[in-house]
N, C-alpha and C positions, 0 to 999 in steps of 0.2 A: 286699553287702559294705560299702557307705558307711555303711551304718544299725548295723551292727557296729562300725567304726570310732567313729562317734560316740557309740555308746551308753558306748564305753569311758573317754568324758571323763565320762560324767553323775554320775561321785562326784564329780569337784570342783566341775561343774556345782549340786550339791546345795547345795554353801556359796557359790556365788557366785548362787543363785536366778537362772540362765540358763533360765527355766521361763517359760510363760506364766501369767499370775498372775491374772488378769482370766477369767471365764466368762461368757457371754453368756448374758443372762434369759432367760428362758423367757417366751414370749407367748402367749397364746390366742387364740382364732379371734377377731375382731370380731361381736357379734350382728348378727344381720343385720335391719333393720326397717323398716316397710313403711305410708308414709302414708296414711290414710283417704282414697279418692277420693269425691265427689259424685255422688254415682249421677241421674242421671234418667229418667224415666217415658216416655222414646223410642224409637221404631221403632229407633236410632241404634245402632250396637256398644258393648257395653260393654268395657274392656279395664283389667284392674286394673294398677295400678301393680308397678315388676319391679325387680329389683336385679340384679346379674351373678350372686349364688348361687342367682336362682329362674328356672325355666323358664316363658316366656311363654304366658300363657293367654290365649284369645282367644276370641269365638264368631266361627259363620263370616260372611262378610259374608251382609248383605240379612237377617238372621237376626232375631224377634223378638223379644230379650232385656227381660224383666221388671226391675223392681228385684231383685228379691230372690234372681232365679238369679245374678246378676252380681257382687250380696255374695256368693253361695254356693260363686262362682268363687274371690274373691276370698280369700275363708278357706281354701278347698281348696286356692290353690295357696301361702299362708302354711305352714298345715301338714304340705304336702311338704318347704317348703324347713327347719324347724324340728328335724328331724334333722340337719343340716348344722350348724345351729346349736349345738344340744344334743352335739355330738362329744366331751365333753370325756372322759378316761380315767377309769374305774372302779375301784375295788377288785374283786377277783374273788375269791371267799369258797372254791370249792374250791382256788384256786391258793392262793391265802394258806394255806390248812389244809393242805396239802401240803409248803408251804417250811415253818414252823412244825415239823412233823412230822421233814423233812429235818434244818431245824438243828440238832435234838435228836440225829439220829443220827450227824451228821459230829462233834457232840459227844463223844459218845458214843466214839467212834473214838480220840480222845486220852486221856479219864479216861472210864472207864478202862482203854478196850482198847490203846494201845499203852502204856500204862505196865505194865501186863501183863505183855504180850509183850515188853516191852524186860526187864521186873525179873526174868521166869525167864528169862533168857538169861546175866547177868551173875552172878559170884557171889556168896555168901549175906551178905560184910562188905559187900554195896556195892549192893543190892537196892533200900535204901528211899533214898539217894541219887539213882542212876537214875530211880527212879518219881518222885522229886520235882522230877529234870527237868521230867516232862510235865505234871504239878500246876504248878510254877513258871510254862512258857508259857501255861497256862490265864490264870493268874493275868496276869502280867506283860503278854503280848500285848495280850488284852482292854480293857486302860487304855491302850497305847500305841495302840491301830486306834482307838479313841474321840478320841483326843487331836489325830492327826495323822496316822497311819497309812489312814485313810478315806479323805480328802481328795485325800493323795500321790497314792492311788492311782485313784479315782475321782472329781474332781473337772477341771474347764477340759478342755480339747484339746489342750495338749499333745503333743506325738508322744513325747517321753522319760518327763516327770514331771507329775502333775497340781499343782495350786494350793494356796493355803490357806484358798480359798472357804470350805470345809467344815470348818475345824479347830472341835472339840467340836459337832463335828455342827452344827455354828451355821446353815447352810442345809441343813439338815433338819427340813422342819415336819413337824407333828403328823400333816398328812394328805396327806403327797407321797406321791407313787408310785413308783415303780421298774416300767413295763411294766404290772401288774395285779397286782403288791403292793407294798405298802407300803414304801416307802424305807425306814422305821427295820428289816423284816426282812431286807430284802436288805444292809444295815448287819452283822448279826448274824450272817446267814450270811456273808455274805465274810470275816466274823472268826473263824468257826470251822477256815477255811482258812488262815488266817494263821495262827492257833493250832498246829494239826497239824504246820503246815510247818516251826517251828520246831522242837516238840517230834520231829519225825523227825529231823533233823541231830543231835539230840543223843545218839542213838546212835551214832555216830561218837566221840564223846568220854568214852564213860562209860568209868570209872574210874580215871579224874586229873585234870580238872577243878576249878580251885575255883568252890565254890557264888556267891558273890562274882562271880568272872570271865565266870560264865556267864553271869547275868543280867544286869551293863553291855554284854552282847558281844550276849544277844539284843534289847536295846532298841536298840543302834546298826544291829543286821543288818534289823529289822523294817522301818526308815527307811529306809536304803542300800538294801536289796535286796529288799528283797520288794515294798514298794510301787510302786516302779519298774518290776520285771519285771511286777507285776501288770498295772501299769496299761498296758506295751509290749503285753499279749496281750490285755486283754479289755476296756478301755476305749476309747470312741468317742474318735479322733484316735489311739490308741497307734498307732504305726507296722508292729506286726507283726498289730494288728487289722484297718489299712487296705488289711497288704500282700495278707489273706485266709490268715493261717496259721489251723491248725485245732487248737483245743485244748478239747476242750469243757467238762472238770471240772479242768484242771492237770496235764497230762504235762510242761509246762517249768514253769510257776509254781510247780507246790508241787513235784514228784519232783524233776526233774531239779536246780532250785533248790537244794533241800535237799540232795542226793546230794554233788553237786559239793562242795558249802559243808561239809559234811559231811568230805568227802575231807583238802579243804586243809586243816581246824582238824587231823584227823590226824597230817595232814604238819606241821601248826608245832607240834603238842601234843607230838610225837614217841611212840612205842614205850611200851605199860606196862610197866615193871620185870617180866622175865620172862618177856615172850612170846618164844611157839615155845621157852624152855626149862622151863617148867612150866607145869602143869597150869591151866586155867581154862575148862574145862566149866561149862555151863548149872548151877545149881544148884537151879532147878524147871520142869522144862517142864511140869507139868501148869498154871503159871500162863500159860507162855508160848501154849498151845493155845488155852485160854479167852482169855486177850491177842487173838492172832489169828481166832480164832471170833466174838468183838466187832466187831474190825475189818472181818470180811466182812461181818456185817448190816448194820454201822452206812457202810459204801462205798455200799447202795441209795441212802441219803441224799447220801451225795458225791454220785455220780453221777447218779440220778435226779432230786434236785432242782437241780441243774446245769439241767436246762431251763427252772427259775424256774415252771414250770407244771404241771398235774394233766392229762395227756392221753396222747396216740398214741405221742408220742419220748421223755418220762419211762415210760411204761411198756417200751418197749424198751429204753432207756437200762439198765433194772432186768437187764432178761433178758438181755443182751449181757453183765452185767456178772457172771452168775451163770454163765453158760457161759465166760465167760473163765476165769475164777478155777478154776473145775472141771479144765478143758483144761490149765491150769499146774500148777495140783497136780500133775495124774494124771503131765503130760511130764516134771516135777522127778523124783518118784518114781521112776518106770522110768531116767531118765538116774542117778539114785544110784546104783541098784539096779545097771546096766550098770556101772559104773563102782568100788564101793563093796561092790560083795556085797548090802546091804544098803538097805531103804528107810525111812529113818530117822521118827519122829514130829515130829521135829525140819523134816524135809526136807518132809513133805506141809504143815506151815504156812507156811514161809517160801514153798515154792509156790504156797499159793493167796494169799498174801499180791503174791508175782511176777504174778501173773495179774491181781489187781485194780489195780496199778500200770498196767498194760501196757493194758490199756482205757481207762484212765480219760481220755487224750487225744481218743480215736475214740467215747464212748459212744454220743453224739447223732449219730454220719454213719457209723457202720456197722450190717451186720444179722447173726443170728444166724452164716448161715456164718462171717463176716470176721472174729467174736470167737472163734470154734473156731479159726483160723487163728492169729491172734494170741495166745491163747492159748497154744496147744504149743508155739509158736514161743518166747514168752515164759519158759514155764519153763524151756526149754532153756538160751536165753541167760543168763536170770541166776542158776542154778546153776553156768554158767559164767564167771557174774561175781563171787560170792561161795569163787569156789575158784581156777581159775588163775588169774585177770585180778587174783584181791586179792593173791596170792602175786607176780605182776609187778612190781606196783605197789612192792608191798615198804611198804605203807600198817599203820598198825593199826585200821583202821574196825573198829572193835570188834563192834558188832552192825549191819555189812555195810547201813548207809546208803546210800552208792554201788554196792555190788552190785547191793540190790534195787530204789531208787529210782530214780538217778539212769539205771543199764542200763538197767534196765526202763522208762522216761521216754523214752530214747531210741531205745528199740525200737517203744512205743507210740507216738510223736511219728512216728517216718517210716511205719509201716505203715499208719496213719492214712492216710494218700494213698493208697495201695495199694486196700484194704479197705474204702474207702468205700463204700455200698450206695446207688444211682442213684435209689432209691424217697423212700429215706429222707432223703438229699438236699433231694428234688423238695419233701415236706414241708414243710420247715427254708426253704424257699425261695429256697435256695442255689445260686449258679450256680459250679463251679469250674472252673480252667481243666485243662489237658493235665496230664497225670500226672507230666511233666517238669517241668512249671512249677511245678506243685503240690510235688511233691518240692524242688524248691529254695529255696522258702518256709517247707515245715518245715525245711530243713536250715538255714536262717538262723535262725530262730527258736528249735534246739536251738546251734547254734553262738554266739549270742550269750548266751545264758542262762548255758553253761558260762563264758563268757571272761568278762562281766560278776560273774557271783556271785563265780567264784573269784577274781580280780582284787579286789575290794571285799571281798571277806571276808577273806582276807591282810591287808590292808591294816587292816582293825575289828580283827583278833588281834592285830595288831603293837602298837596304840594302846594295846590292855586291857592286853597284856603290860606296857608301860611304865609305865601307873599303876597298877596293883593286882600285876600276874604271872596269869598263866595258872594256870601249876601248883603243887597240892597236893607238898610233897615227899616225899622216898624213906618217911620213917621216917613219915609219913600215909598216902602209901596203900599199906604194905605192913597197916598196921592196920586199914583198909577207910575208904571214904568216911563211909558210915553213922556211923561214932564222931567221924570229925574234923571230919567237917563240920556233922553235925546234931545228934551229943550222944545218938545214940537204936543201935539196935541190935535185929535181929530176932535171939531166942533160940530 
């Protein structure tokens, strides 16, 4: 609870650089090296000289040591110790071809599968608007995670916010590492995270938006809030990395994140002219399918290269992730069907869409059962987060950001503790503690995420609103985004 409280100062924290600013070098092992002794032609021991990194070689006493077995000591026991020496980290070429591969598909995932999936949802005046949301965060994010978004988030020890070590990647050389790839890919991929996360929230606000608004709102969000929560969950010192919360691909960082963020721009965007009194059905869901069908190949990559490697737990990470997504569908489905008459085409993407949300915290520490479990579980809920729970709210999350993400985020966030698989664990070589304690870690880690984003993103709308305005007026978007904002028009 204290780590919550304080997290809730880290926006003004941000302008007053209440950060640790400074990162400690990185040092390498000292060689280890080893004076020529004098050898002589005596009855006498020969014993080669030793350092604390080499194991003493000796012959035994009374023994009759030549010259030349005693150098032969002497090199043999060199060349034991000169692995110790030689430790330094590797590139690892199947692990690099892997992240590589991965980037490409968390890519993939935003342009152009959820621009997709967002554009057949919304109607036809306001289609290439929407899609140009997630074109925009492609664009815009990318230069801001280069600039300074890197650094925030992955750079010093901080427990809140990382440094400006890394601003323009400035201590990132040509041939760092990241574990056993490349720092500039793990760069790339973290960006393709930051990318997505923003372009999900913006389904929350399509179709009133200005184009304008949107983009000063997600270059301050990307600083304020994504870096930060980043760096609290998956960077060395972040405080919910040290406290041992579990999030392996982003059930708080990117879902939860966005969902929340998502919600509130709702709530201060207010209502599109119309809702609940006419008509605004999807106006192509055969985009919206292929949208979502994107999105399920291109999550192997979320999630699978989430282990940063080519092995045993990216390969499960994959499978866990394919039986979730399956198990949500299928629970969405039947729960419409109950409920609805009817089991929509609508309803089995948003499902398997709920399903790969809902794993994506647990990939890497659960096993096949735990994802069937979360799964069903999964659809359920955020079918019923996309219909009573958004009717409560009394919100217009337009295309049900908080339904799917943010529920689904923190459905996956606590079941994670539950569903962990003791094997897969043992792996990952991870010790965790009681199921209680464990539970109370995620529930900090999802309770902070929510109060911080929403908190901080109020607060960036409020600012946009004053210099520019928020919102397109009545007599634009009753003519659609597409004409007033971009000049263009699908016929």
């Amino acid at each position: 609870m204290k780590h919550m409280l304080l997290a809730l100062g880290l926006s003004s924290a941000l302008l007053t650089s209440a950060s640790v600013w400074a990162e400690a070098p990185a040092t390498m092992p000292e060689a280890v090296t080893q004076d020529a002794t004098t050898a002589t032609a005596t009855t006498e021991t020969a014993a080669p000289a030793t350092s604390d990194n080499i194991t003493m070689a000796t012959a035994p006493d009374n023994a009759n040591v030549p010259v030349a077995a005693a150098a032969e000591q002497t090199v043999s026991a060199t060349e034991e110790a000169a692995p110790a020496a030689e430790a330094a980290p590797k590139v690892v070429t199947g692990d690099t071809a892997w992240i590589l591969t991965s980037t490409a598909l968390v890519l993939l995932m935003t342009i152009p599968g959820l621009a997709l999936f967002y554009g057949g949802m919304v109607r036809k005046k306001n289609v290439l608007s929407t899609m140009m949301y997630s074109l925009s965060a492609t664009i815009l994010v990318s230069l801001i995670w280069v600039i300074v978004g890197y650094s925030l988030a992955f750079s010093g020890e901080g427990a809140y916010i990382g440094n400006l070590g890394k601003v323009l990647l400035n201590g990132v050389a040509f041939d760092a590492l990241s574990g056993t790839i490349p720092e500039s890919l793990f760069v790339i991929f973290q960006m393709t995270f930051a990318i997505i996360t923003v372009a999900i929230l913006s389904g929350s606000v399509a179709d009133r938006m200005k184009y304008s608004a949107f983009m000063l709102f997600i270059a301050l969000w990307v600083i304020a809030v994504y870096a930060p929560i980043t760096h609290w969950v998956w960077a060395a010192g972040g405080w919910l990395f040290d406290a041992g919360a579990l999030d392996f691909a982003g059930g708080t960082v990117v879902h939860i994140n966005s969902g929340v963020a998502g919600l509130v721009a709702a709530y201060v965007l207010g209502k599109r002219i119309g809702f609940g009194k006419e008509a605004m059905a999807p106006h192509n869901l055969t985009l919206t399918v292929i949208g979502a069908s994107l999105l399920w190949v291109g999550w192997f990559g979320f999630n699978g290269g989430s282990a940063l490697g080519a092995g045993s737990r990216a390969s499960m990470a994959i499978l866990v992730t394919q039986v979730a997504a399956a198990a949500a569908a299928f629970a969405w489905l039947i729960a419409e069907r109950f409920v609805r008459g009817k089991a929509s085409v609508l309803g089995g993407a948003s499902g398997a869409v709920a399903g790969l949300v809902v794993i994506t915290p647990a990939a890497g520490f659960v096993g096949v059962g735990g994802a069937l479990i979360m799964g069903l579980i999964g659809g359920v809920v955020c079918f019923w987060g996309t219909t009573s729970l958004k009717r409560m709210l009394k919100a217009d999350d337009a295309l049900d950001a908080f339904g799917l993400h943010a529920v689904g985020g923190i459905v996956g966030a606590m079941l994670t503790a539950v569903c962990v698989n003791s094997e897969v664990i043992a792996a990952a070589g991870l010790e965790l503690p009681s199921l209680g304690k464990q539970l109370w870690i995620q529930a900090e880690g999802v309770l902070a995420t929510i109060i911080y984003s929403g908190v901080v993103t109020f607060i960036l709308l409020k600012i946009v609103d004053v210099i520019i305005g928020l919102r397109v007026n009545e007599e634009q978007e009753r003519e659609g985004l597409d004409i007033t904002q971009h000049g263009e028009r699908v016929e």
